[in-house]
DRENVOLO-9352 format. One record per residue: residue number from 1; x negated, y, z negated of N, C-alpha, C in turn. Coordinates in pm, 1 decimal, decimal comma, padded with zeros to 6 digits. Atoms other than C-alpha are relative to their C-alpha. Layout:
% DRENVOLO-9352
PT   pos         nu         nv         nw        cau        cav        caw         cu         cv         cw
PT   NUM          X          Y          Z          X          Y          Z          X          Y          Z
...
END
This chain:
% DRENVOLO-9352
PT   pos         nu         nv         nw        cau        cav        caw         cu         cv         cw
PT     1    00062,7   -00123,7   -00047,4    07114,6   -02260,0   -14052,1   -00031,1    00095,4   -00116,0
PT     2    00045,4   -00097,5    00157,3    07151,4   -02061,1   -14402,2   -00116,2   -00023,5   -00026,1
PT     3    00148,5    00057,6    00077,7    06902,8   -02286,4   -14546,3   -00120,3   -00019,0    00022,8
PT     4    00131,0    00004,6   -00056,1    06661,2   -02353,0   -14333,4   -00073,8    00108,1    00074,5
PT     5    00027,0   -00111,9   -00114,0    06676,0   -02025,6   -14104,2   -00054,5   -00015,3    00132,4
PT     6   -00015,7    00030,4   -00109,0    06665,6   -02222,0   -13802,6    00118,4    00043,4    00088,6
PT     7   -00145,2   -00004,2   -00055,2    06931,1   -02119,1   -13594,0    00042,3   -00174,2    00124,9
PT     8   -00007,0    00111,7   -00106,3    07125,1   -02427,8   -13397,0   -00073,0   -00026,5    00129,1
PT     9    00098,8    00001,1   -00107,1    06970,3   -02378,2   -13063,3   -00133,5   -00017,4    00063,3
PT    10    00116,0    00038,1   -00023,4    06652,9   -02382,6   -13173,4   -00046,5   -00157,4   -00081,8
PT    11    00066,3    00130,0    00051,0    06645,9   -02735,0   -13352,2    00103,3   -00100,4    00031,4
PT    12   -00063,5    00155,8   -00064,0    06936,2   -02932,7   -13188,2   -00123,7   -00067,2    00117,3
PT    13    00088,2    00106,6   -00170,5    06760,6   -03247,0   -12969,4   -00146,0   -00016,1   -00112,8
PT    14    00109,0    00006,9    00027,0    06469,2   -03193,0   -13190,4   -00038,7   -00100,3   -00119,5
PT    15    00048,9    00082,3    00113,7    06333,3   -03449,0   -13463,6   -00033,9    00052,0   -00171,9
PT    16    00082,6   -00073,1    00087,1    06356,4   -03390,1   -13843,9   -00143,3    00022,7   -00081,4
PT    17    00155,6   -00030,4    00052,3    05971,6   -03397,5   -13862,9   -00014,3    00143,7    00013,8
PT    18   -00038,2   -00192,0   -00005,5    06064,0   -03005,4   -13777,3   -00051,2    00030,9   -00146,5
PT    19   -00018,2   -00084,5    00192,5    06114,9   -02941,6   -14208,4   -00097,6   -00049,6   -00030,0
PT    20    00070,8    00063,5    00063,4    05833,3   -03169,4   -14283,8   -00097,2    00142,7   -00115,2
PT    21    00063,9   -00108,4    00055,8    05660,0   -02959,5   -14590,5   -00127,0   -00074,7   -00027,0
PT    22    00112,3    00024,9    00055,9    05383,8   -03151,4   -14639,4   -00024,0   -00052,3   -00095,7
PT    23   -00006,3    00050,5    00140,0    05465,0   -03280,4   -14957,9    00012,2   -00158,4   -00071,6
PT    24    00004,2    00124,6   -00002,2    05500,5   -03631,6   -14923,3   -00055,7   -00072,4    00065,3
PT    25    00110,9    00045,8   -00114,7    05293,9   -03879,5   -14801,9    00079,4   -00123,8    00034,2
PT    26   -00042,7    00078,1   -00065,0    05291,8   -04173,2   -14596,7    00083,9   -00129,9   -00083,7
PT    27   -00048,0    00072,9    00054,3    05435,4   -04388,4   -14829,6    00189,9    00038,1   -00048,1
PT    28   -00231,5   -00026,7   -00001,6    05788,3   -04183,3   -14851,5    00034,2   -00024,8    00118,9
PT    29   -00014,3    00008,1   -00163,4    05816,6   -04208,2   -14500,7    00042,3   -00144,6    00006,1
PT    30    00017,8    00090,6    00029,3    05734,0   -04547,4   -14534,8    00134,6   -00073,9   -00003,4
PT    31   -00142,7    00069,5    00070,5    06012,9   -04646,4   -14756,6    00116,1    00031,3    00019,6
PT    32   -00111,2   -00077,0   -00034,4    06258,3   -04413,5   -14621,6    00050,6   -00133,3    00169,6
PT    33   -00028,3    00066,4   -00085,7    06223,8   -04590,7   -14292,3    00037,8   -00149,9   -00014,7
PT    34    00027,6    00119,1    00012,0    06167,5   -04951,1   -14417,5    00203,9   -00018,8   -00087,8
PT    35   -00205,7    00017,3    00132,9    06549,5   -04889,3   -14660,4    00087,7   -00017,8    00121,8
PT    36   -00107,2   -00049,8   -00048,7    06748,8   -04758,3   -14356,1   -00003,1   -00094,6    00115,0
PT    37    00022,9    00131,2   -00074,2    06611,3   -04992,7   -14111,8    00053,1   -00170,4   -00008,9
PT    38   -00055,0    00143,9    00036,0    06721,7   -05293,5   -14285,2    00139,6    00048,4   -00066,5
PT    39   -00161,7   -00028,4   -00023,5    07093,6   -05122,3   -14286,8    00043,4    00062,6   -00145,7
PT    40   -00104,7   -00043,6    00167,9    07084,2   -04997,4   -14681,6   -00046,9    00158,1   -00003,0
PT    41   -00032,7   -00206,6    00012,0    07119,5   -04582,8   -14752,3   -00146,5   -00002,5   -00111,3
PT    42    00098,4   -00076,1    00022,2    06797,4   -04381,1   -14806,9    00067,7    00104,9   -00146,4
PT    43   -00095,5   -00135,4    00105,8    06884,4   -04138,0   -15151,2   -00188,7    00006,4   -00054,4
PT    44    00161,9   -00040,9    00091,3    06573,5   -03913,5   -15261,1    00019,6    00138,0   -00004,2
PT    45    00023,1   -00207,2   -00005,6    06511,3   -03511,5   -15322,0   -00111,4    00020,5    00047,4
PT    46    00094,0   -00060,9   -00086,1    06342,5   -03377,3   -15067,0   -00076,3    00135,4    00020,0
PT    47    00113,3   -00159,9    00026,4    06087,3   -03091,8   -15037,8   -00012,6   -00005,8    00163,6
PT    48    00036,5   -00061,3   -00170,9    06074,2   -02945,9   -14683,6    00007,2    00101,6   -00000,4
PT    49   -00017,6   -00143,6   -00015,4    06047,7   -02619,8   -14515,6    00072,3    00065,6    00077,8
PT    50   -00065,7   -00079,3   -00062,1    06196,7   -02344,2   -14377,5   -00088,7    00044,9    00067,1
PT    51    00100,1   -00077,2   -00089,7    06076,3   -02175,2   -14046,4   -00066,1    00088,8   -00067,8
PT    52    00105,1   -00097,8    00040,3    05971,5   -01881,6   -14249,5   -00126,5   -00097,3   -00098,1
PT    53    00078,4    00082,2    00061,8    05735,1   -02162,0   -14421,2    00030,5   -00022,6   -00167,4
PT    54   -00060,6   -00027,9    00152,8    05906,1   -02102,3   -14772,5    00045,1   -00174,1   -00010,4
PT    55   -00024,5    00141,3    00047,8    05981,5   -02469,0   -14936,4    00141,0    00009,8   -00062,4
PT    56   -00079,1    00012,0    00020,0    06308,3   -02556,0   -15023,2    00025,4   -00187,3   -00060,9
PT    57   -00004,5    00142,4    00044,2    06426,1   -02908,4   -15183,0    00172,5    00014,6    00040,3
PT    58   -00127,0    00045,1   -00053,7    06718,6   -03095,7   -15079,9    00051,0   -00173,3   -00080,3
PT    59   -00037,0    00054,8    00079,9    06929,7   -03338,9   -15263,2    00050,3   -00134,3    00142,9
PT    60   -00029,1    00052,9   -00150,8    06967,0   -03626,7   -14948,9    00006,2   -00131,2    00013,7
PT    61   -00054,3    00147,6    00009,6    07125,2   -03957,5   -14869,5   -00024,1    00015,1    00220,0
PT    62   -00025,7    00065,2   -00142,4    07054,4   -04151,7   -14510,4    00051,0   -00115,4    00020,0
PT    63   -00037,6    00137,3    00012,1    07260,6   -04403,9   -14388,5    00031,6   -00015,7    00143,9
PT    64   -00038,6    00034,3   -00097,6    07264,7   -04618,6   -14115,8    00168,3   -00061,8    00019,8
PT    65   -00139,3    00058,9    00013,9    07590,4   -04646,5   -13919,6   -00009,8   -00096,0    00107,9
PT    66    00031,6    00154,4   -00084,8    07644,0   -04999,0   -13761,2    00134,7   -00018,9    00127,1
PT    67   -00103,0   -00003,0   -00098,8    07884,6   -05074,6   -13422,3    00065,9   -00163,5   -00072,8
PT    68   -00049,8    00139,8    00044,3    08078,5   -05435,5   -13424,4   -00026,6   -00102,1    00014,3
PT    69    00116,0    00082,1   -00009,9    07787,3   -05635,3   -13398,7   -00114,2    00004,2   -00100,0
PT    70    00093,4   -00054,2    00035,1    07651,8   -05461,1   -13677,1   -00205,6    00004,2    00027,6
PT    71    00116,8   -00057,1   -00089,9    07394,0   -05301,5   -13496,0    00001,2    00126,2   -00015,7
PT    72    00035,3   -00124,2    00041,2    07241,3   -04997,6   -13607,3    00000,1    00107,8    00141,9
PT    73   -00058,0   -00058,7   -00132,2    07391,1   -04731,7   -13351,7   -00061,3    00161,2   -00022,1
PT    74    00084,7   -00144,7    00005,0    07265,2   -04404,6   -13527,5    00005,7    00032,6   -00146,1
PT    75    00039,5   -00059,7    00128,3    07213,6   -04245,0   -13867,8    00058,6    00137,4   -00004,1
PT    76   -00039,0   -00109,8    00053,8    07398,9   -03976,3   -14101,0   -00066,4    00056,5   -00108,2
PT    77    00066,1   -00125,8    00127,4    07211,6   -03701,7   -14324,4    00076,3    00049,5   -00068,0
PT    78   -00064,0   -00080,0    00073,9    07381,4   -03569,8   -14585,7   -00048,2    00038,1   -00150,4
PT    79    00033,9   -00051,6    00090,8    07228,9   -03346,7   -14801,8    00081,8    00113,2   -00049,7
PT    80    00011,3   -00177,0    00042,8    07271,5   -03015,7   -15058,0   -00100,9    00059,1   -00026,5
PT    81    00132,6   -00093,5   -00025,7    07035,6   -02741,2   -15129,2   -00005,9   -00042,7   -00180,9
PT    82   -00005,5    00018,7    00181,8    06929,3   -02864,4   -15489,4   -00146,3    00120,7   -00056,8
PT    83    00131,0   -00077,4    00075,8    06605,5   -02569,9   -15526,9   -00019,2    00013,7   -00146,5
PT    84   -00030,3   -00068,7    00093,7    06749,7   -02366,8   -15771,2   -00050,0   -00130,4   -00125,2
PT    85    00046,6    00084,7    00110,9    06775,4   -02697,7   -16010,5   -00181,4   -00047,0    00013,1
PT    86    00215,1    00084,9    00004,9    06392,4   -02837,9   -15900,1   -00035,3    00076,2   -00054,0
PT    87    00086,8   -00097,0    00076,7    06290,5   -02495,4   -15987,2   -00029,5    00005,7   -00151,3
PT    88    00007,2   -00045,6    00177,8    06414,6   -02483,9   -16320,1   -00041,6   -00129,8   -00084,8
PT    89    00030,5    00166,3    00030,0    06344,4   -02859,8   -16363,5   -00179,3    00012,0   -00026,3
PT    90    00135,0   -00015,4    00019,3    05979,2   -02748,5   -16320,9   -00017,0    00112,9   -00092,2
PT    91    00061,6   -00118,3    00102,8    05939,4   -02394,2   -16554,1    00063,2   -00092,0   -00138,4
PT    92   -00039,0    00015,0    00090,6    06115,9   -02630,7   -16779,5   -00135,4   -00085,3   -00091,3
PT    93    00095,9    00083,9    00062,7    05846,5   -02883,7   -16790,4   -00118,6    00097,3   -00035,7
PT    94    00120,1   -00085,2    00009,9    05569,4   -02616,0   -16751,6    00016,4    00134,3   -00112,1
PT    95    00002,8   -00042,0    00128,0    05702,3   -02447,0   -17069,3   -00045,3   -00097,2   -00113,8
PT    96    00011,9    00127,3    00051,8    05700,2   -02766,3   -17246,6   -00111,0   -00046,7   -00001,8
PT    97    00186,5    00028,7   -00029,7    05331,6   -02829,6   -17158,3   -00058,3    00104,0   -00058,7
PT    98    00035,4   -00132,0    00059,6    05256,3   -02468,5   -17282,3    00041,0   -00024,1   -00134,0
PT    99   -00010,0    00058,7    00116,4    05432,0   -02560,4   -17594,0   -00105,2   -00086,7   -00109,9
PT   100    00103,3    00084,2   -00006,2    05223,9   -02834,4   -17613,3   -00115,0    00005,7   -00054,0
PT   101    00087,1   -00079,8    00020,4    04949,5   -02683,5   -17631,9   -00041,3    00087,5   -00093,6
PT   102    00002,2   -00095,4    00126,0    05030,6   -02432,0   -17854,2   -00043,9   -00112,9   -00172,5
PT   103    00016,8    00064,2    00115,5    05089,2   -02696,7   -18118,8   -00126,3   -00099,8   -00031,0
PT   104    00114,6    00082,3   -00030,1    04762,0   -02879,8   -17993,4   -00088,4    00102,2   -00073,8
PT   105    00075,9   -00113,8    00075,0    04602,1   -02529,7   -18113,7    00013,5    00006,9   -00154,4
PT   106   -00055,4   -00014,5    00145,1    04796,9   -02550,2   -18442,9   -00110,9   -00116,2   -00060,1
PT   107    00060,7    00154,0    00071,7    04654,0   -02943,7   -18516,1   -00177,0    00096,1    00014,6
PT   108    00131,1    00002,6   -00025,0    04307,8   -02847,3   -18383,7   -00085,2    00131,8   -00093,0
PT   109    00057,9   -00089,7    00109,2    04286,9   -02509,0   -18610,2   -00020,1   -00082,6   -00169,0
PT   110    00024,6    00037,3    00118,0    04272,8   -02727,4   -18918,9   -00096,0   -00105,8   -00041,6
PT   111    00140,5    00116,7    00023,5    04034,5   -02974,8   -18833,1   -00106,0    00063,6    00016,8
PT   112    00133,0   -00033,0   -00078,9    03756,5   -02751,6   -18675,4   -00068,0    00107,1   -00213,3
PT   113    00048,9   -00072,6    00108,8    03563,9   -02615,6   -19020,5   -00178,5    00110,3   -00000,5
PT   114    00107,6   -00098,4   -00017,5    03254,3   -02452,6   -18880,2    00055,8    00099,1    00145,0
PT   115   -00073,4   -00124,5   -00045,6    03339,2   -02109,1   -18765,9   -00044,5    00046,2    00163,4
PT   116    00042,4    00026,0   -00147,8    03138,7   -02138,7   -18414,7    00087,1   -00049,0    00099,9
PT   117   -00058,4    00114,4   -00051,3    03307,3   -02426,7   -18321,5    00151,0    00074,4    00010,7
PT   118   -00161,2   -00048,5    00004,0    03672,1   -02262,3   -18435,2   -00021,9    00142,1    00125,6
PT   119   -00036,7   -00125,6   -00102,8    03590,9   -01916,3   -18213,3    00018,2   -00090,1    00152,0
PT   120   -00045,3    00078,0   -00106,8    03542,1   -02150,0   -17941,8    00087,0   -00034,2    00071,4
PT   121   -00104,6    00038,1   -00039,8    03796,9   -02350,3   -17955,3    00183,0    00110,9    00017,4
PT   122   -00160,3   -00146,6   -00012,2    04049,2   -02025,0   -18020,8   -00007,4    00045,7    00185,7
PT   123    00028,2   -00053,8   -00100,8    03894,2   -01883,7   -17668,2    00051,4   -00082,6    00080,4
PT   124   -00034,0    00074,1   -00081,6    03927,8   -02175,7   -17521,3    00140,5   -00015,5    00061,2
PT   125   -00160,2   -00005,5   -00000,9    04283,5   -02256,5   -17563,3    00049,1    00092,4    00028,1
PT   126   -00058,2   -00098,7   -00010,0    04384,8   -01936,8   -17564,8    00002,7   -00001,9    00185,9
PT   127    00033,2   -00017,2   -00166,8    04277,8   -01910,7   -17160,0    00077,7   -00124,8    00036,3
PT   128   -00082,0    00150,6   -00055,6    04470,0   -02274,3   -17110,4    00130,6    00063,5    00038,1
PT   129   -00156,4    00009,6    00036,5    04768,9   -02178,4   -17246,0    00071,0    00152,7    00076,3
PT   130   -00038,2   -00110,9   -00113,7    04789,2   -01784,0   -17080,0   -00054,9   -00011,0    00124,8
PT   131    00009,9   -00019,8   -00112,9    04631,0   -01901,5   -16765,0   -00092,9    00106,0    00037,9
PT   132    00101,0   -00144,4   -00010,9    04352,5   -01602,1   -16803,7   -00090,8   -00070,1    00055,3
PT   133    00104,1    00053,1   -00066,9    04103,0   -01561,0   -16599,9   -00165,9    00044,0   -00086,1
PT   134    00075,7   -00030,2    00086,7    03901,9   -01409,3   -16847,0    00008,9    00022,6   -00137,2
PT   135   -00032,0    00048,0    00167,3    03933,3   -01425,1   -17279,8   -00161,8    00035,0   -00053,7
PT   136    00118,6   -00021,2    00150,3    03702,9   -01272,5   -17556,1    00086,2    00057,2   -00115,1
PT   137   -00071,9   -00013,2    00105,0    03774,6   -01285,5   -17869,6   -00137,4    00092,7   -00122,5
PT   138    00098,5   -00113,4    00044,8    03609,0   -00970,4   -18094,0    00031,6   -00028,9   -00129,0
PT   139    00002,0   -00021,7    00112,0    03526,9   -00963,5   -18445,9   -00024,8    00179,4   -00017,3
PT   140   -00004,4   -00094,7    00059,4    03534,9   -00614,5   -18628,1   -00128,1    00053,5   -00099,4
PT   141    00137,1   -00017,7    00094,7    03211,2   -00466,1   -18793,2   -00001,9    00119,3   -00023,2
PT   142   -00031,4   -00155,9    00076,5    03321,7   -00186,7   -19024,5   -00106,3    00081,2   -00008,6
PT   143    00110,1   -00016,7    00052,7    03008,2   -00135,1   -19107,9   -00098,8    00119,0    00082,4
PT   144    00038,2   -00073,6   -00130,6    02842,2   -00017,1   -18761,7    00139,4    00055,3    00079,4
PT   145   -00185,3   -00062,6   -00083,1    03207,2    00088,8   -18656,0   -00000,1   -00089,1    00140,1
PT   146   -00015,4    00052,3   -00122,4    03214,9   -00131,6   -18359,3    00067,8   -00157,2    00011,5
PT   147   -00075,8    00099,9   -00012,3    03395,6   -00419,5   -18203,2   -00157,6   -00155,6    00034,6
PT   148    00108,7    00085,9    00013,5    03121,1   -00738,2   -18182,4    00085,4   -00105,2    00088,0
PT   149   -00060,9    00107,0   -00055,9    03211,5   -01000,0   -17926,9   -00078,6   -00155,9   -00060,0
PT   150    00053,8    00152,2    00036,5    03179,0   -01339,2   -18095,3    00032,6   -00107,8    00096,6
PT   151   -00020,2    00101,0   -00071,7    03333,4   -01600,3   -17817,6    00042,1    00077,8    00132,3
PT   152   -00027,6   -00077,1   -00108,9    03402,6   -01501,4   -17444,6    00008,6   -00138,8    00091,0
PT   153    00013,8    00111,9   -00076,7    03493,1   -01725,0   -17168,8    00040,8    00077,9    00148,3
PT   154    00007,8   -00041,6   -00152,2    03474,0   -01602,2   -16742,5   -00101,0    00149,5   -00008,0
PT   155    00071,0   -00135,4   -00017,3    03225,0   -01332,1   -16875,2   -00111,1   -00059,6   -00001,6
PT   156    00170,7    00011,7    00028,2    02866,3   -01365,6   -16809,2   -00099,2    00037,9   -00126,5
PT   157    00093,1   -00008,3    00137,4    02621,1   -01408,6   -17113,8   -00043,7    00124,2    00010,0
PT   158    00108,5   -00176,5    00045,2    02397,9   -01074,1   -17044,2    00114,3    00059,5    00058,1
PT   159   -00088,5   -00145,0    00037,1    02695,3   -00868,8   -16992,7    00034,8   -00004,0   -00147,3
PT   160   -00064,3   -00001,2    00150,4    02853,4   -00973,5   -17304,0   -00121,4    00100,1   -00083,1
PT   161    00124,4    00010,6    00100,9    02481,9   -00897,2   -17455,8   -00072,4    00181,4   -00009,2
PT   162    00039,1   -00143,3   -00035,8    02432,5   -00543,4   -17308,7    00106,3    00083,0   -00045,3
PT   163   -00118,1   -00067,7    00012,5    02789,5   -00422,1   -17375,9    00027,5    00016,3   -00149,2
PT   164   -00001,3   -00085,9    00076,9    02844,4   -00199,6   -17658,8    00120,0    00032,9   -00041,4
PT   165   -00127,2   -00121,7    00033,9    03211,3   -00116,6   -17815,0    00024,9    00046,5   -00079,4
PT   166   -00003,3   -00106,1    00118,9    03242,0    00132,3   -18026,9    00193,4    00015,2   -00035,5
PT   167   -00097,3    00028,1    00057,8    03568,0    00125,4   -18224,9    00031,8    00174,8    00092,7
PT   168   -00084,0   -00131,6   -00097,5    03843,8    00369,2   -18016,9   -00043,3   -00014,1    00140,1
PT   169    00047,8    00051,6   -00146,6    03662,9    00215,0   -17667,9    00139,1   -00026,6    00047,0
PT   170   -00084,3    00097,1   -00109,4    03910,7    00140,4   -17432,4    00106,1   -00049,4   -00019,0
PT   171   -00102,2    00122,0    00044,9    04167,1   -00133,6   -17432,4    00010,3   -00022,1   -00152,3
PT   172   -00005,6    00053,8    00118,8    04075,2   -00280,0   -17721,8    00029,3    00114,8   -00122,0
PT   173   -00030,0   -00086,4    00077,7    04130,0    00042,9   -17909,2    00150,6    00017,8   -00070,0
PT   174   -00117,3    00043,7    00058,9    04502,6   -00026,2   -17894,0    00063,8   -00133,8   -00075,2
PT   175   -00022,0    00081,4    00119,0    04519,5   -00307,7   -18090,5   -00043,4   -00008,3   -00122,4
PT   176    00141,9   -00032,3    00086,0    04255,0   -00221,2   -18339,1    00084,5    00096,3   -00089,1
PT   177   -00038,3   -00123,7    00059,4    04446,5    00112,7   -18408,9    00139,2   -00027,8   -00016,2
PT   178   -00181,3    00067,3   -00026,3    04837,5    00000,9   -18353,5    00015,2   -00078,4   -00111,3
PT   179    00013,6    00135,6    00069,5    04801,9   -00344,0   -18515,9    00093,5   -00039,1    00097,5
PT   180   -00088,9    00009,5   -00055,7    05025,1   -00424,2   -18227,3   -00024,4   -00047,8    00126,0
PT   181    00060,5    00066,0   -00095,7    05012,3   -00649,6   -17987,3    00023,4    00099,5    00184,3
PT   182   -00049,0   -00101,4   -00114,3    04981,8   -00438,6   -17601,5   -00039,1   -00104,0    00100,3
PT   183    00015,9    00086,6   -00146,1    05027,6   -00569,2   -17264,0    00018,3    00110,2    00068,1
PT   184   -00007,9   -00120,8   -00088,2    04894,3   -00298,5   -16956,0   -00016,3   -00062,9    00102,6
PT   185   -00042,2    00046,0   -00152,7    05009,8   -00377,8   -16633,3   -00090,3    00030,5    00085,6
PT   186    00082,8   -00072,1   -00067,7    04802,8   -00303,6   -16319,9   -00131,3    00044,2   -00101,9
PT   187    00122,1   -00025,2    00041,5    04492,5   -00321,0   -16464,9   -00103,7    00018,7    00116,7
PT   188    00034,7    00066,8   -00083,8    04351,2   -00393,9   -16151,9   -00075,4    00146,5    00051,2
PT   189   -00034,9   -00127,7   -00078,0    04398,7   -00036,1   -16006,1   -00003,8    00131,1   -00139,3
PT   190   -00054,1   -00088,5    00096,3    04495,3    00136,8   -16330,6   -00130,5    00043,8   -00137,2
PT   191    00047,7    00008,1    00068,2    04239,8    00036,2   -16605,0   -00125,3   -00084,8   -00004,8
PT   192    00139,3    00067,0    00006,5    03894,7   -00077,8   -16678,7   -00073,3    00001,7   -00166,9
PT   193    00035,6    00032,9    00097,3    03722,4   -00259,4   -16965,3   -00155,2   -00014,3   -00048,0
PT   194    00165,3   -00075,5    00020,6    03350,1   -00165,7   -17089,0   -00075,1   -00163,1   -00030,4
PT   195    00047,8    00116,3    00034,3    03343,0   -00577,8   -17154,8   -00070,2   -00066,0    00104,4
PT   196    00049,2    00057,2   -00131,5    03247,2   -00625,5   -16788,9   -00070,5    00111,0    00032,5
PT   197    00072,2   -00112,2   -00115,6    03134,9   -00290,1   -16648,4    00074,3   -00003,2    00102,0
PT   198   -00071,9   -00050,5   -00069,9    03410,6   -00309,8   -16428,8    00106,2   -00015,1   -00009,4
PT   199   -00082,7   -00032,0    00017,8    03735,8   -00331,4   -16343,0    00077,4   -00162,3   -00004,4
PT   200   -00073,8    00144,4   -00027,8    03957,3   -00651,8   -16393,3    00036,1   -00040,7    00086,8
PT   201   -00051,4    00071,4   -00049,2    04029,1   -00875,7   -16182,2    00191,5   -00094,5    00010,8
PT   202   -00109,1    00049,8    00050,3    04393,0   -00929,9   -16214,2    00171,9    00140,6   -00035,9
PT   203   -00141,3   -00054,0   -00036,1    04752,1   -00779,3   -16261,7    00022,5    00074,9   -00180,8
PT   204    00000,1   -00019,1    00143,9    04759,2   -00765,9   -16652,2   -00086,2   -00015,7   -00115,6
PT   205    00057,3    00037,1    00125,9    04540,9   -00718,9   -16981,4    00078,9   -00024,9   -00101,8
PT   206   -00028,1    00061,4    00128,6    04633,2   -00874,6   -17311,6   -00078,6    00046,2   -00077,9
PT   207    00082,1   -00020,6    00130,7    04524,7   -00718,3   -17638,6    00067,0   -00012,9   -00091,0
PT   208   -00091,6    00031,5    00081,0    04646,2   -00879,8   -17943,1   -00099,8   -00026,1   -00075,3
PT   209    00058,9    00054,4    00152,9    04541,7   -00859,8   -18318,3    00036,4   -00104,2   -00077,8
PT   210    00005,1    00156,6    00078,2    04457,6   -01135,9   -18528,8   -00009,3    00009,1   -00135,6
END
């Protein structure tokens, strides 16, 4: 009842296709049935749900129990609540892939020698590896005092082409002037960037000097 937030009453009598989360296909089923059926114990980690629809994993052994004819008379479940570990079993790998990546950026900055090709590939990666939904990467032009967008990726070509930043603009003003990398929360609601003409899409900007 903790775990699932079923209370007894409402899932005695009932079948555990109840938790089914969706997460496995016909082929666990499959084999689950085809093991326990022919009298040997089911062991797998399970992903099912809770009434409130929230997913939970379960650490779970089935075994058929036999009378004195061995003859399969009924079946015991015995699981624990293993989430907590799946969870961390997964940010572990999905750091590790981010990692990855990073050092995929490292190899790939030393091969790329025309400077097109390298903004590119910086933009690119860069949006892999933070998951952005949008990435430009600005060169500096002392000269005209302004910020110059050389690579951009989820921005449309004629905005990029119309848009104008004048050094002390906006966002980008705090990294420019700081040297320091800033992260502003609620952008969404809070702040707006002159690189779109409107307002971000999203929870957080990233401005970091290079």
């Amino acid at each position: 009842e903790a775990t699932t937030g079923y209370a007894s009453h409402e899932i005695v009598g009932l079948t555990p296709s109840l938790l089914r989360s969706g997460q496995h296909g016909k082929d666990y089923y499959q084999k689950l049935w085809k093991t326990i059926l022919s009298g040997g114990i089911f062991y797998a980690t399970t992903a099912n749900k809770k009434k409130n629809g929230e997913i939970y994993y379960a650490d779970q052994t089935i075994s058929p129990i036999l009378d004195e004819d061995d003859e399969i008379i009924f079946f015991v479940s015995v699981w624990k609540d293993a989430t907590e570990r799946i969870l961390a079993e997964k940010r572990v790998r999905e750091e590790r892939h981010k990692l990855e990546q990073v050092l995929g950026i490292e190899a790939g900055l030393h091969s790329i020698h025309d400077l097109n090709k390298l903004i590119d590939f910086v933009v690119e990666k860069t949006s892999e590896v933070l998951e952005a939904e949008k990435c430009s990467l600005l060169f500096i032009d002392h000269d005209l005092g302004k910020l110059c967008v050389k690579g951009h990726r989820g921005i449309e070509e004629s905005v990029v082409k119309e848009s104008v930043l004048k050094m002390g603009d906006g966002i980008e003003h705090l990294a420019e002037t700081f040297h320091q990398t800033k992260i502003l929360p609620d952008t969404s609601s809070k702040q707006s960037s002159k690189i779109d003409g409107s307002l971000y899409q999203g929870e957080t900007f990233l401005s970091v000097p290079i």
